[in-house]
N, C-alpha and C positions, 0 to 999 in steps of 0.2 A: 355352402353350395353355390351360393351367389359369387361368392370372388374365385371359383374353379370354375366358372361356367364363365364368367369375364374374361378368366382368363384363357380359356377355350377357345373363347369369339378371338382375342389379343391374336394367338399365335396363327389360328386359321386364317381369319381375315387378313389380318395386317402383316402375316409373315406372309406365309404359305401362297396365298393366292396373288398376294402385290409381288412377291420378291420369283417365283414359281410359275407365273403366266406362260412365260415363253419354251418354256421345257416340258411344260405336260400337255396331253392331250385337252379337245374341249368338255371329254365326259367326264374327264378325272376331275377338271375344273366347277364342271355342274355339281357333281357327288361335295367338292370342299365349298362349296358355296350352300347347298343345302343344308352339312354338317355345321358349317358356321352362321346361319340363320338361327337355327333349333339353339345351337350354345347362347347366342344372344340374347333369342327368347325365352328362354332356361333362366341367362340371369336375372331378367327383366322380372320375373315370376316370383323366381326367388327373393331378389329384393324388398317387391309388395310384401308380399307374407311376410317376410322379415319386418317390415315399416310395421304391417298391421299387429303383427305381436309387441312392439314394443308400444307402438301407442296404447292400445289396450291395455296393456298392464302397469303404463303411465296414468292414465285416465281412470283405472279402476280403483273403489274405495280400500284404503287399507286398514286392519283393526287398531282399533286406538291402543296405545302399550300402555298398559296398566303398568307398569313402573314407573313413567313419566314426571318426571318431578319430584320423587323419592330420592333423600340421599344414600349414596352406597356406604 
């Protein structure tokens, strides 16, 4: 969700509205600039959560493997 939401912000902000400006209206301009806010902080969102699960389940205890040291 994180790298669709990046890339949300990529083509709104960085196409759409830089390449775009001069052709559309200023409300069509307000609507892609509010759509590409939400995507940015969409990905921003997603990314934490993403960090936060993977630290936690870095950082959390794992059961010791009873076979450990056994030859097969």
């Amino acid at each position: 969700m994180a790298g669709l939401a990046a890339l949300a912000d990529l083509v709104i902000n960085r196409v759409l509205i830089t390449f775009g400006h001069e052709a559309w209206s200023d409300e069509t301009l307000l609507q892609l600039d509010r759509a590409g806010s939400f995507a940015l902080n969409l990905s921003v969102v997603a990314g934490l959560v993403v960090l936060a699960f993977c630290l936690g389940s870095l950082a959390s205890k794992r059961p010791a493997d009873d076979r450990a040291g056994q030859p097969r």
